[in-house]
Each structure stands twice: as structure tokens, then as C-alpha cells.
C-alpha distance (Angstrom), angle and dihedral (degrees) to the residues before:
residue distance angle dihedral
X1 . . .
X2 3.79 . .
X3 4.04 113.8 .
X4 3.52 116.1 -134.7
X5 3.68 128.8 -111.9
X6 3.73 100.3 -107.3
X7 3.88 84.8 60.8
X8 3.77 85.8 64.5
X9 3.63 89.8 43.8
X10 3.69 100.0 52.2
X11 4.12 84.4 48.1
X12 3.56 83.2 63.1
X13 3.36 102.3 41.6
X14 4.12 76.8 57.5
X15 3.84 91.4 55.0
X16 3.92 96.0 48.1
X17 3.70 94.0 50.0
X18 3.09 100.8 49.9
X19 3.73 113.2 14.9
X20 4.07 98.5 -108.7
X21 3.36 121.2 -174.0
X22 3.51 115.9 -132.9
X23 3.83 96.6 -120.5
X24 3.96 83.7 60.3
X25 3.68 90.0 50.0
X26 3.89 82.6 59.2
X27 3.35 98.7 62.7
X28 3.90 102.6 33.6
X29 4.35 76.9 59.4
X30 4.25 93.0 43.2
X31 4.20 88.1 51.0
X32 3.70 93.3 39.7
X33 3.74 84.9 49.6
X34 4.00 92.7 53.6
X35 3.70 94.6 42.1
X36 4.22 96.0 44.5
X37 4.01 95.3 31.6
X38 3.35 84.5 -163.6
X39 4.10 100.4 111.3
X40 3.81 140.0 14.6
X41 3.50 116.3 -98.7
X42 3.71 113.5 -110.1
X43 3.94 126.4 -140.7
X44 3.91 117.6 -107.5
X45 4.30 89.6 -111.1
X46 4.07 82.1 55.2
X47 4.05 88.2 52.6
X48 3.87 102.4 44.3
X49 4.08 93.2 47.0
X50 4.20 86.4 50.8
X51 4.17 90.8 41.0
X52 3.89 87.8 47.3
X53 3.99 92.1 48.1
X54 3.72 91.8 59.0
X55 3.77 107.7 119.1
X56 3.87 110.4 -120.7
X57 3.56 89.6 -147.9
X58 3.45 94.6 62.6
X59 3.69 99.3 55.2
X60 3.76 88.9 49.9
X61 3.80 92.6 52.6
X62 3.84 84.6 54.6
X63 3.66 85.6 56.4
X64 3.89 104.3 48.7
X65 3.68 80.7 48.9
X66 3.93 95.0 59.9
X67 3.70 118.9 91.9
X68 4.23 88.8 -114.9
X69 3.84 128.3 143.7
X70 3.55 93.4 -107.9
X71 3.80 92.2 -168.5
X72 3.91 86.3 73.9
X73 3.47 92.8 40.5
X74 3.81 124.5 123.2
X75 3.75 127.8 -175.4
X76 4.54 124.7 -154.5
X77 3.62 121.0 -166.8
X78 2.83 115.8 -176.7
């Protein structure tokens, strides 16, 4: 089975927050993989290369969308 993009992105949504390192990432996808069954778990070099190929541009369309005070707003890229 092929996992979706926003998988990837909520991984690293995961890593921003909280400063993840891959490795961890790993094995937060290898237990969710035992408890779900529902994919394969994927190695840590598979999940930085799919993080890294999210478009930028995307996730800041997903943010103009949002209802935020963009005023206040403030944008890292890093």
C-alpha cells in the first residue's frame, strides 16, 4: 500500500513541533505500523527524502486558506 502525502506531512508537522529526530520518527511509524497493520513501516532515509519533497508552496496555500489573523502572522523556513 502506498501512504499518502499528508501522512508525511503530519510526520513533519511532528518534527517541527517538537524537534524529532528522524530516527524517532522511525519508530513512532514501525509501532504505528504494528498497532494499525495497515502499512509497512518505512526506514528513517525513506521518511526524510518524502518530508524533504514536500512542496513549500503547498503548505503555505494551506495557510492563506486558514481563517488566521494574518497581521500577526509569521512564517520560518527553514
Amino acid at each position: 500500500m502506498n501512504i499518502p502525502i499528508e501522512f508525511f506531512e503530519i510526520l513533519m508537522k511532528i518534527r517541527a513541533l517538537w524537534n524529532v529526530p528522524f530516527r524517532i520518527l522511525e519508530s513512532f511509524v514501525r509501532i504505528l505500523s504494528k498497532i494499525t497493520g495497515k502499512f509497512r513501516p518505512i526506514s528513517y532515509v525513506a521518511i526524510f527524502k518524502r518530508i524533504r519533497g514536500i512542496e513549500v508552496k503547498k503548505m503555505m496555500d494551506e495557510i492563506s486558506r486558514c481563517n488566521i489573523n494574518k497581521e500577526n502572522l509569521f512564517i520560518i523556513i527553514d
